[in-house]
N, C-alpha and C positions, 0 to 999 in steps of 0.2 A: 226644320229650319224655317223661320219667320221673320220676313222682311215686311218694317213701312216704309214704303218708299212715296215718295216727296216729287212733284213735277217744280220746279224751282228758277228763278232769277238769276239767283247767284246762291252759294253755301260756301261757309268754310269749316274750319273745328280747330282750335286750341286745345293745346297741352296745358292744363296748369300744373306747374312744378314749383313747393319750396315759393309759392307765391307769385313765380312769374308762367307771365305765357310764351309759347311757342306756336307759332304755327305750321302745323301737322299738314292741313292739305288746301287745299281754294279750289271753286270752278264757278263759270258763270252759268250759261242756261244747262240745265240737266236734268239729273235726276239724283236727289240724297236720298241714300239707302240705310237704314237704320237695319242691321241686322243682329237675329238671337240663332243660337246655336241648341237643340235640346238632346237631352238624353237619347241616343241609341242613332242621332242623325248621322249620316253618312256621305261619301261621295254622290252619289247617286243625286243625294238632296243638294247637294251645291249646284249641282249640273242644269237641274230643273231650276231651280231658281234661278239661276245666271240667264240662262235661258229665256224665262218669262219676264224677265229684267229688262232683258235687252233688247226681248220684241214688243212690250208694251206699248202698245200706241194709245199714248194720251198727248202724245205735240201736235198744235192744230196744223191741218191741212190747207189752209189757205182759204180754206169754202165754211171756216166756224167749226167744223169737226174732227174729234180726237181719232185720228185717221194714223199717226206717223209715230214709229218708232223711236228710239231713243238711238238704234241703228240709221236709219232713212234721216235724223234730224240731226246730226252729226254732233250730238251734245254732249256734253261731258256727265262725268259719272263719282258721287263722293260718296264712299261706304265705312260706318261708324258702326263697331260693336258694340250694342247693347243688350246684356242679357236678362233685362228687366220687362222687355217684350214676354217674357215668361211668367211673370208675376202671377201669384195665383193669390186671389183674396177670398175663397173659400170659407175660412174661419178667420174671423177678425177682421181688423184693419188695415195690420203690419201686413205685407204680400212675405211671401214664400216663393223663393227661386228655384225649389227644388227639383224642377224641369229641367230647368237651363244644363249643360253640360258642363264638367269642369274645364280648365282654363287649356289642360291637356290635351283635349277633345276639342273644345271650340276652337282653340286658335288655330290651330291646322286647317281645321275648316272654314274660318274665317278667310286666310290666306287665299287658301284654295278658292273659295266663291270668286275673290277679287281677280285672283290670274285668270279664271274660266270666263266672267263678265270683261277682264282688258282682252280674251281672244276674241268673243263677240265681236267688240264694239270696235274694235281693232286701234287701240288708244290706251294710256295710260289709266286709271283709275286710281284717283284722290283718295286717302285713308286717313283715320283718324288710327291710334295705337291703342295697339288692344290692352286690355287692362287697367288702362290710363284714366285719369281724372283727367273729362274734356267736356270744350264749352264748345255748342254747336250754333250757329249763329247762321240762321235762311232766309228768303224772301221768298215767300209761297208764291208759285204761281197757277194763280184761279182762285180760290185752292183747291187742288187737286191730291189727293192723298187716297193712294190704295196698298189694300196690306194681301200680303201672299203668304199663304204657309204651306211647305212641303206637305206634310201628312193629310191637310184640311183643305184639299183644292177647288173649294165650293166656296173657301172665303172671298 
């Protein structure tokens, strides 16, 4: 499982449907969570991830340093399936998803990461809908942008 996750201002994400928008989820300070699902990922991987999601301390401490969690900073939390975090450009230039899980597999665990990250963080968690055609729209803050992946915990 591979998440980019976002320290942020504000996020939201639209639904586009048949030409109109909806909007899916909003939050202001936080953290947006861009998540991929792959091949063979499990419970286990939801778990860890939610986890290092939720104790990431990149919110400053008051003293200039990324000291405070997304738990300790009482922030909110918007998590978007994307299974193109999997893209593999190996040969050519079109990417290859062929990592990512099917929609059968990911979305359960999709679900799942979000329930495990709202027990964390003890708050609701913002979603965009899985499958969906959506517009995500952030205001970085710093920017600060780090990526986790279940199997590659050195990333």
């Amino acid at each position: 499982m591979r998440a980019l996750v976002q320290r942020v201002k504000s996020a939201a994400v639209d639904i586009v449907e048949n030409g109109r928008k909806s909007r899916s989820g909003e939050i202001a300070s936080g953290l947006a969570v861009l998540l991929a699902v792959e091949n063979g990922d499990c419970e286990a991987d939801a778990s860890w991830l939610a986890s290092k999601v939720s104790l990431l301390r990149v919110f400053d401490d008051g003293q200039g340093h990324m000291n405070v969690s997304l738990i300790d900073s009482g922030g909110d939390a918007l998590v978007v399936s994307q299974f193109t975090l999997y893209g593999n450009l190996r040969k050519g230039s079109r990417p290859s998803f062929n990592r990512s899980a099917k929609p059968e597999i990911s979305n359960p665990l999709y679900e799942r990461f979000c329930s495990l990250l709202e027990e964390k963080i003890g708050k609701s968690v913002q979603r965009g809908v899985f499958g969906a055609y959506m517009e995500l729209s952030l205001v970085n803050d710093g920017p600060v942008t780090i990526i986790l992946d279940s199997r590659n915990k050195d990333l």
